[in-house]
C-alpha positions, 0 to 999 in steps of 0.5 A: 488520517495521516496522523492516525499511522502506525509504521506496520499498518498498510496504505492505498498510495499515490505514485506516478499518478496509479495507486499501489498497495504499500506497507508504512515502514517509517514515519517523520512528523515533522516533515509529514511524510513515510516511508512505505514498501509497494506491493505489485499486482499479480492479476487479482491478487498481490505480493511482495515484489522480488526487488524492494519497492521503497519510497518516501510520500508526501502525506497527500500520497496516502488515500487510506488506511487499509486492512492488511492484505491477507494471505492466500494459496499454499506458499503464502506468498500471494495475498488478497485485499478487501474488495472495497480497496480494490475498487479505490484502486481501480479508480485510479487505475482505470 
């Protein structure tokens, strides 16, 4: 899975034991690891937090490839994700 990653596309990831939603921005192959930016929770939806949230992850920090969260409500800067991505969240986020 790891393989297939593109820096643009979005990931369920492990961080401190919770899972997140993040943005891949970069990508070393050599080392197997990327460069993602977390979004955080805002009750049922997400958005971009006012403090970039950017970390490198190990490959087996990357649970899947998501679809990109879509944007909701009138300043389009709250965004929704598929329910199945919330329930592999939920899993790990009690």
């Amino acid at each position: 899975m790891f393989q297939s990653l593109k820096t643009g596309d979005f990931v369920a990831a492990l961080y401190d034991s919770k899972a997140y939603v993040a943005k891949v921005l970069e990508i070393d192959e050599e080392d197997k690891d990327c460069k993602v930016s977390f979004m955080e929770k805002a009750q049922d939806l997400f958005r971009w937090p006012k403090r970039e949230d950017i970390l490198w992850l190990k490959q087996n920090s990357i649970l899947a490839k998501i679809e990109a969260p879509q944007e909701t409500g009138k300043s389009k800067r709250l965004f929704k994700v598929n329910p199945d991505v919330d329930s592999l969240l939920s899993v790990y986020n009690g």
